[in-house]
N, C-alpha and C positions, 0 to 999 in steps of 0.2 A: 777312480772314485765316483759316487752316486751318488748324485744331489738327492736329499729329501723331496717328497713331493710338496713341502712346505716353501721349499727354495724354489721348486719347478713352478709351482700353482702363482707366487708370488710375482716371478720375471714374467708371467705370461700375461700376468695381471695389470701388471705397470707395460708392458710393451701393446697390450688393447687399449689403456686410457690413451697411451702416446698417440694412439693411430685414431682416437674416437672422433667422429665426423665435427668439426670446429671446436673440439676439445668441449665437447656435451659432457654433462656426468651419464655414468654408466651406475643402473641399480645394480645391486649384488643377485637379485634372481636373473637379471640376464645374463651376468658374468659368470655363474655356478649356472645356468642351462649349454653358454658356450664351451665350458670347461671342461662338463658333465662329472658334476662335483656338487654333492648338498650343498643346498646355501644356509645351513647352519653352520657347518662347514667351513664352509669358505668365508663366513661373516669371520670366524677364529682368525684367518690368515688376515682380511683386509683389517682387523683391530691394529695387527700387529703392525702391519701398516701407514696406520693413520699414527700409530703411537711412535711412530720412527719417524715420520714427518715427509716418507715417502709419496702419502697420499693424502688425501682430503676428500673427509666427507659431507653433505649437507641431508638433513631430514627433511627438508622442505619439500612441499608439492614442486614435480620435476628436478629432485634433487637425485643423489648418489656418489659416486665417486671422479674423483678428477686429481689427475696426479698434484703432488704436492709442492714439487720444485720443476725443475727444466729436465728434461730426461737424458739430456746432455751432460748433466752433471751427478745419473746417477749411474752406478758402476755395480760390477757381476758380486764385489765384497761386501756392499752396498745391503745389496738383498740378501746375502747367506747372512750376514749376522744380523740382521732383524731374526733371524730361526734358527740359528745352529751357536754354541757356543764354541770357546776353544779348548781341546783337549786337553784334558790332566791325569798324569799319571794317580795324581791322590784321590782321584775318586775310587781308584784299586787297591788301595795300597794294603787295605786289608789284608788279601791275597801277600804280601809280602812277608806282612807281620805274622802269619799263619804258615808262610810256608818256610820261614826264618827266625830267629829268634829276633828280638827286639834290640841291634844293636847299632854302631854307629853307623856300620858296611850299609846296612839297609837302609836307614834312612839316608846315606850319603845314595845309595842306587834312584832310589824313588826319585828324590831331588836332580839329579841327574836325566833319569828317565822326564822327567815333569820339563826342565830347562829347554831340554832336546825338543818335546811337543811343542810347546811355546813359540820356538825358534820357528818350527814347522809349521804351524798356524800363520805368525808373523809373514814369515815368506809366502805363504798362502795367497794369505789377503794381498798384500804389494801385487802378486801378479795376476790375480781377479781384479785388481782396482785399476790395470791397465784397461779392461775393457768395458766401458758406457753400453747400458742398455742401448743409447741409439745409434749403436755402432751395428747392431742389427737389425737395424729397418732402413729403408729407403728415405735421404732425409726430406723430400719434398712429402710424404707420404706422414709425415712426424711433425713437422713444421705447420702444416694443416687443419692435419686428421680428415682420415678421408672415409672411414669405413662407418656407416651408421650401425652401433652392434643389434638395436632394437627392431630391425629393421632385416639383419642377419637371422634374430629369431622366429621372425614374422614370417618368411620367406623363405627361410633356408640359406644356407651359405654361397651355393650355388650363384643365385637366383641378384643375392644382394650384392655380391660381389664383384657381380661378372665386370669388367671393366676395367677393373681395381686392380695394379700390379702390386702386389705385397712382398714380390721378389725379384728383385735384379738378374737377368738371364743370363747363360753365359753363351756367348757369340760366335 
């Protein structure tokens, strides 16, 4: 399966605020320059964001984004359903009604077909909701925030980073 880049743009978004240098807001043109993604764009996903209660924004002079709860407590399911719905057979069923006549058989199939997606979403999300965004980052690196991202675009990644382990090695 292939996450949206709505689901991609989103985890990458909340796993930058996690890491932001003593939990600073992050503007949206510096997180759409790191992303390299419009920031009209990208404003679309962080609404969606702010409206799920994932994030937090302020308009203030030195404002932007800053996550919304503990990133401890937010999970892979977390972020797909801010953006993705769950499957239904009934949004085809047309195709059924056209390719059958309109009798009980079919709609007993559709309703079957639809149950079964359900089920398959349901199990979905349970085993996305085993894994916390901060299950992928280092937690002293999260607990902090260590990365200045304004600082990142000033400089280059390189340059601002150097220092910084954003990745556990393997030994």
């Amino acid at each position: 399966m292939k996450l949206s880049k709505g689901v991609e743009q989103g985890v990458f978004v909340m796993l930058m605020l996690a890491l932001s240098k003593n939990h600073q807001p992050v503007r949206s043109d510096v997180l759409s320059h790191i992303l390299d993604v419009s920031d009209s764009y990208l404003k679309k996903i962080l609404r969606k964001l702010v409206a799920a209660g994932l994030i937090d924004s302020s308009a203030a002079p030195g404002g932007g984004f800053v996550l919304g709860r503990p990133i401890e407590t937010v999970t892979l399911a977390d972020v797909l359903t801010v953006f993705e719905e769950a499957p239904s057979a009934k949004q085809s069923e047309d195709f059924a009604y056209r390719v059958f006549l309109s009798c009980k058989q079919t709609e007993s199939s559709v309703e079957r077909v639809d149950a079964t997606l359900q089920a398959g979403w349901t199990a979905f999300l349970s085993e996305l909701a085993h894994l916390t965004l901060s299950d992928l980052l280092i937690r002293g690196n999260y607990r902090e925030g260590v990365v200045d991202w304004n600082q990142v675009v000033r400089e280059g990644r390189e340059a601002a980073m150097a220092g910084i382990d954003l990745a556990e090695r393997d030994e």
